[in-house]
N, C-alpha and C positions, 0 to 999 in steps of 0.2 A: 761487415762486408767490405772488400777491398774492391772500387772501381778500377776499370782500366786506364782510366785518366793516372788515378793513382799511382797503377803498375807500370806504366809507361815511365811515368818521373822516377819511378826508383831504379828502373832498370833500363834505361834510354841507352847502355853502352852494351846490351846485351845480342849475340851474335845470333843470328838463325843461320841452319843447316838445314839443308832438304835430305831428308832421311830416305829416300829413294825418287826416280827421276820421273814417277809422276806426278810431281806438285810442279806448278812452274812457278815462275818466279811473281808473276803475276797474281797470284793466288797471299801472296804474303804481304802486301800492300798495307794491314793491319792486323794484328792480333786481335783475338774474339777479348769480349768483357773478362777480367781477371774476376771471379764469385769464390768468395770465400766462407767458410760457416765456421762457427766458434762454441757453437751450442751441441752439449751431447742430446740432446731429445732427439724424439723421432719427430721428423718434420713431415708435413703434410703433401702428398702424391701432387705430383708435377704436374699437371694437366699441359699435356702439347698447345705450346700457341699457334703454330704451324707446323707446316708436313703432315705426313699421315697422321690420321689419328690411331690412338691406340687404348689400353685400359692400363693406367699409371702404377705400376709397382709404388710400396709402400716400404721405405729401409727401415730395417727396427735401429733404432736409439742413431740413423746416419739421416742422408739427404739426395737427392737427384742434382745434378750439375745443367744447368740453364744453357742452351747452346742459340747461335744464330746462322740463319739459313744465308748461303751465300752462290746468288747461279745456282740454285739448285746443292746446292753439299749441304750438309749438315756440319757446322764446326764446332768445336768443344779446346776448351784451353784449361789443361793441367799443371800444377806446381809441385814439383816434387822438393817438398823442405821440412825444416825442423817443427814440429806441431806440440802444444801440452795437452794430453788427455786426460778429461776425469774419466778414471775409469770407476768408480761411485763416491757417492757423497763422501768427502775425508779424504779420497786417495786421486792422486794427480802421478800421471807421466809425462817423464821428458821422450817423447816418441819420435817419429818421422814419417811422412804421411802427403798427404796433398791435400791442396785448397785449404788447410787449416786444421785440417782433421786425418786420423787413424781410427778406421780406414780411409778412402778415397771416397768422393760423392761416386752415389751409382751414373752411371751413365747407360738412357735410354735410349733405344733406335727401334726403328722399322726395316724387316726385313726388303731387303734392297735399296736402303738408303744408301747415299755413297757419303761418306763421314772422314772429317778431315779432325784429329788432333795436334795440338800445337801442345810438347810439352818441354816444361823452361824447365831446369833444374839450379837450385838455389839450394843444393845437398854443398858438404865440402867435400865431396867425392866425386865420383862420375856415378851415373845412373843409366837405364835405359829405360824401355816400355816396351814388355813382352803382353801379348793379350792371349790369352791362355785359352783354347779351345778354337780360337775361330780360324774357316778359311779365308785366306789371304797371300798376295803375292808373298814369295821370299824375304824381299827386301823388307818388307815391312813390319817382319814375325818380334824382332826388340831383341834380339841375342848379341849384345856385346861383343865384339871381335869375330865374328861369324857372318852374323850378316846387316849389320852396319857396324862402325866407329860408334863409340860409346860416345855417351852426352856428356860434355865436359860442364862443370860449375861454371855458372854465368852461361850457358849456349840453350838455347830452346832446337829442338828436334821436332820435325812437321812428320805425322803419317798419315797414311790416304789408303780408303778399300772402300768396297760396298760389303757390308754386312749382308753376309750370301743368304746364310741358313737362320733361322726363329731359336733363343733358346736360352739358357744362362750360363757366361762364361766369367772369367774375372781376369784382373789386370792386376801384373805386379812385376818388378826390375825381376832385369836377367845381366845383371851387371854386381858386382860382390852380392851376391843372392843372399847367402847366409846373415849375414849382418842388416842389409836392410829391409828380409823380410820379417827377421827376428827384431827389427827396430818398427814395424807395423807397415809398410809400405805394401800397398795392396790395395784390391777396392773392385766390385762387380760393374758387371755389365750385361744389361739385359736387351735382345736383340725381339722385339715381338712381332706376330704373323701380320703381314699384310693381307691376306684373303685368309677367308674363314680353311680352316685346318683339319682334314676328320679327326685325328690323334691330339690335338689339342684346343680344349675346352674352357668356354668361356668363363670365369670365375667372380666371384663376388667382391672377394677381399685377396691381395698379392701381395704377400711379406716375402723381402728378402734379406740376409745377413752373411756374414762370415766367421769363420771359429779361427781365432785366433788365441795364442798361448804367450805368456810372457815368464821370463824370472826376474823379479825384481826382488832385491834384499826388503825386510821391510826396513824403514825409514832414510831408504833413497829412493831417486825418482827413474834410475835411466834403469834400461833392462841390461841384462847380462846375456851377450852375444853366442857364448861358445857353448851355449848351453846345449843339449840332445833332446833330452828326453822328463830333465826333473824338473818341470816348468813348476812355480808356486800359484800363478795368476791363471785360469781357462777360463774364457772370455767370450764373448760374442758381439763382432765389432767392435774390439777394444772395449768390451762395457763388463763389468761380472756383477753379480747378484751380491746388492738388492738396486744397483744400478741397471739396469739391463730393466724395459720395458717392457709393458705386459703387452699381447696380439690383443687385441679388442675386436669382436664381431657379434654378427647380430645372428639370432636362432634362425637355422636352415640355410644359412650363409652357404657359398660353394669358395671355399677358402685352401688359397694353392700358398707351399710355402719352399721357397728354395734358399739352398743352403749347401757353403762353399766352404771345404775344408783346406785352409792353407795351416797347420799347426803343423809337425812332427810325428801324430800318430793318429788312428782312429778313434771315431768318437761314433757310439749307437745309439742314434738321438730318439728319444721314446716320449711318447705324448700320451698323456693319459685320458680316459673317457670314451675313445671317440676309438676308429680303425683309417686307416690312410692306405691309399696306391700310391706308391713312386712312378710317376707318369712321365719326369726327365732326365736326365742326364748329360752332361758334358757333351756327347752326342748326340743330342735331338733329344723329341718325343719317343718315349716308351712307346710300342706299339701295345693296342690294348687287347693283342688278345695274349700278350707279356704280363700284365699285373696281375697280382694278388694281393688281396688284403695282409696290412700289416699294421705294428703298433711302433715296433721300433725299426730302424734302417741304420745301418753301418755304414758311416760315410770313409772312404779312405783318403790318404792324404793325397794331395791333389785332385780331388774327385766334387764333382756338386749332385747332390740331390733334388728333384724336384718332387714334394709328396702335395695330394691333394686330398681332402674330406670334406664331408656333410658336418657344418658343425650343427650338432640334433640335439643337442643335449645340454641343457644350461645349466650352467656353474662356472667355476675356476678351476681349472683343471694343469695339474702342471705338465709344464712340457723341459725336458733335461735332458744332459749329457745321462746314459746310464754308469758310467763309469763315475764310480761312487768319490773319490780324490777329483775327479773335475768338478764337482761340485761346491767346493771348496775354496776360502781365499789363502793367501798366505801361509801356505802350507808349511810346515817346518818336516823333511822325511826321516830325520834320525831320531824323532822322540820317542822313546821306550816307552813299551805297554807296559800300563800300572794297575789293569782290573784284577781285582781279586787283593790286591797288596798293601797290608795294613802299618798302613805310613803315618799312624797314629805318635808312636813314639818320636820318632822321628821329628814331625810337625813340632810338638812342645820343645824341642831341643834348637830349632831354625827359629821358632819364634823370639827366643830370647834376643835374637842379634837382628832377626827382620818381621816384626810385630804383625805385619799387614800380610805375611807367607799364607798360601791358601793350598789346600789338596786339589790336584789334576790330574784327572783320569781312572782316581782308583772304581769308578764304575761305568766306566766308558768316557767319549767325550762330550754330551750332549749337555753337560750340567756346565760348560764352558760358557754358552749362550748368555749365561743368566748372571755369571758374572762378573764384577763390573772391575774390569783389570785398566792398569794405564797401559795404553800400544804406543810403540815407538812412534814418530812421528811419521806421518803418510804413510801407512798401512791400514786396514782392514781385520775386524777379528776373520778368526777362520768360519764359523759358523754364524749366521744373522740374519736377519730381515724379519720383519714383525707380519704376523697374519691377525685376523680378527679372530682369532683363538690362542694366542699367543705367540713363538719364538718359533719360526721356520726353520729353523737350522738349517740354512743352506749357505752356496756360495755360488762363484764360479757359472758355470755353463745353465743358469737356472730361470725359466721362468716360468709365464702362466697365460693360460689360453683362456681367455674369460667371453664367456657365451650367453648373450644376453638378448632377452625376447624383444625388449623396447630400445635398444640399439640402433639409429639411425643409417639406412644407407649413407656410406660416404664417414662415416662418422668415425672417428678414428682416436676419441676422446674416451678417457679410463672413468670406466662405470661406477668402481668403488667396487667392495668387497660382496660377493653373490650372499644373500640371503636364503638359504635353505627351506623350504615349506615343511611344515612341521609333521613330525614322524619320517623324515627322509634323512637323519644323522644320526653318525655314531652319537653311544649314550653308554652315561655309564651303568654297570648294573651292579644292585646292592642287595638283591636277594642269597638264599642259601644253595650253596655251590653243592651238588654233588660230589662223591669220591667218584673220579673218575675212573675206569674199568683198566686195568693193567694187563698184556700180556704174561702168560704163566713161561714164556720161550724162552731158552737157557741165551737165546741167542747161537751164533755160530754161522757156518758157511750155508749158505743155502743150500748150494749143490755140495755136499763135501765129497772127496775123493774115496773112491774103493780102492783098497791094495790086498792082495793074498801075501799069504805070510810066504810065497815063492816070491817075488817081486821083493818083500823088502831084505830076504836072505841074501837073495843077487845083487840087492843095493848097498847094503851093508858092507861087503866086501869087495867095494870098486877099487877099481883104481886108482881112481884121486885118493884114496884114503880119506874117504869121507863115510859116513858111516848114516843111515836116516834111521831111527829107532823105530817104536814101541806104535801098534795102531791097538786101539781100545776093542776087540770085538765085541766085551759085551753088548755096547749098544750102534749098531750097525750103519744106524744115520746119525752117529756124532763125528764131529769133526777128528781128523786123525793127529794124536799128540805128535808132534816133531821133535827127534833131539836131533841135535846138529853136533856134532864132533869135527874139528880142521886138526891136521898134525901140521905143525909148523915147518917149514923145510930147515935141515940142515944144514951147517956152514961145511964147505969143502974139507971131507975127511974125519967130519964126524961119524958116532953110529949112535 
């Protein structure tokens, strides 16, 4: 943790700017506590010292940022700088982020609080603070050259609103966007109901996170900026699987979970076991005579999700990106498929010169898991994490919804691996298999086409000089054989 005593002596030459003309000057007399976190865990829900009270979101693998009440405002002080993320055991980024971390601590409010941030930036760039979804004067929206002067290196920039509307939005620059979103800069914000809400319900347990994407070479640390679309790294608040922490809740829990897409593309995030209503949006509360039961939700880029459920059902249950490469760490996308390809010969002839050479791929890539290869430095296999049945093969956007009867309210501590009650698991079976029954159907079109032998007379002699053959009448519902004949065109003044 960094005090503000601390922050003060490092940066005693730092300028403040009022980022619109309703902060007075008066208002800036001191800067709030500089709080910093260094820990990727997930840390324990904020409980409000003062101001309204509320029911404390829970950041998976982040933290809530500590604010102090002043006249009435609620203030908060942000840093936007260079941060090192593990993003799992073994792999470390050189990121950019605030208070220490990528993402951002979440920052909570009460609807109609009026909320004051102070944010320094200690980028070697300019930055801003756009808050993405909320209403708010003009002035105070964070768009770079539009509507304030960018935050120059060494200047802190003050913004001021009441937090109008209840709901989950998120914060990230709108100043070279491309590079410092792509470098992790980003971070939620959850605004909750001051009076009870018929559209939204009180819950037991409140996870929230962000999908964020990186490329990172393996065995270096920074991400690669100009990237689109081939990210290697899919993440969840900078974390990927087997880093990336499990939801812990107790049986019959009412467990809400929001989730914010800032990546490059869609992600349809699917939880297994259980069925969910999407109850929020970017927009407020879903009205509920809007939902439907679902299992997965397509988040789009810029978009957050709010789904809720009954957790009824105890086990470990995973919860993933369904896109089967988000899954994933370290992706390499030019590797050639090698199932079915008997790389036998081959192998004896590369061993002479590299002793230790192994087969990859030639029956998928699952057999990867298990073996025990040297990885470059600070990288990630592609498939990993151990379950109590052996080798998860997973990565990336992966974790596990673990539902448990003697789970303490409040409790937010990993239960350890669910125990199954006996006769309720797959088993293997070692009995005599029957010959299974095969269709006698030749296969073919379902519906095949009828043609009269007028039709394919007229066809035969078109135009184009295309010519369609021969239909089978013997047998009436068989598919009709096609020949296809093209006459090539001529060069000018041939015959």
């Amino acid at each position: 943790m960094t005090t503000r005593r601390q922050f003060m002596g490092l940066g005693a030459g730092l300028g403040v700017t009022l980022a619109g003309a309703a902060v007075s000057k008066a208002a800036l007399a001191g800067l709030p506590e500089l709080v910093s976190q260094d820990s990727p865990n997930t840390q324990a829900p904020l409980m409000p010292p003062n101001g309204r009270p509320y029911n404390p979101v829970v950041t998976l693998n982040g933290w809530t940022l500590p604010w102090r009440m002043k006249n009435g405002v609620k203030e908060f002080h942000l840093v936007a700088e260079p941060v090192l993320r593990e993003m799992a055991p073994g792999m470390k980024a050189n990121l950019w982020g605030y208070n220490g971390q990528s993402p951002g601590p979440t920052i909570e409010v009460v609807e109609g609080d009026r909320v004051r941030i102070f944010v320094t930036n200690r980028l070697p760039e300019i930055t801003s603070m756009h808050w993405h979804g909320q209403r708010l004067p003009n002035g105070m929206d964070g768009v770079a050259g539009l509507t304030q002067p960018a935050i120059d290196p060494g200047k802190t920039f003050v913004y001021e609103f009441v937090a109008r509307r209840p709901g989950t939005f998120m914060y990230h620059p709108h100043a070279d966007e491309m590079t410092q979103m792509a470098m992790g800069m980003m971070g939620l914000w959850i605004t909750h109901p001051k009076a009870p809400n018929a559209q939204i319900e009180d819950v037991d347990r409140d996870f929230c996170f962000l999908l964020n994407a990186y490329d990172i070479d393996p065995g270096s640390y920074t991400p690669r900026i100009m990237t689109m679309l081939d990210f290697n790294l899919w993440s969840w608040n900078s974390r990927v699987f087997p880093g990336i922490d499990s939801l812990n809740v107790r049986l019959g829990d009412r467990v809400r979970i929001r989730v914010g897409n800032l990546t490059m593309t869609n992600h349809p995030i699917h939880l297994h076991g259980h069925e969910f209503e999407v109850t929020g949006t970017d927009g407020g509360p879903v009205p509920k005579s809007a939902r439907w039961p679902e299992v997965t939700t397509d988040i789009a880029v810029g978009q957050m999700r709010q789904i809720e459920f009954i957790a009824n059902e105890a086990g470990d249950w995973a919860f993933h990106c369904h896109k089967s490469h988000h899954t994933m760490n370290a992706m390499g996308h030019n590797v050639p498929t090698m199932i079915g390809v008997d790389q036998s010969k081959l192998v004896s002839k590369i061993r002479k010169l590299v002793p230790d050479y192994m087969v990859m791929g030639d029956v998928g890539m699952g057999d990867m898991t298990d073996m025990q290869m040297d990885l470059p430095e600070n990288t990630l296999p592609m498939m990993t994490g151990d379950g109590p049945f052996g080798s998860v093969q997973m990565g990336g956007m992966f974790s596990v919804l673990k539902v448990r009867k003697h789970q303490k309210p409040g409790d937010y501590s990993d239960p350890g691996w669910y125990k199954q009650p006996a006769g309720t698991q797959a088993y293997e079976y070692t009995g005599k298999l029957e010959t299974p029954p095969r269709s006698k159907s030749a296969g073919g079109q379902s519906m095949p086409r009828k043609r009269s032998a007028k039709n394919a007379d007229s066809q035969s002699t078109s135009a184009a000089n295309t010519t369609i053959g021969k239909t089978d009448n013997a047998d009436a519902t068989a598919p009709s054989e096609i020949e296809l004949r093209v006459r090539k065109p001529h060069a000018h003044g041939e015959h």
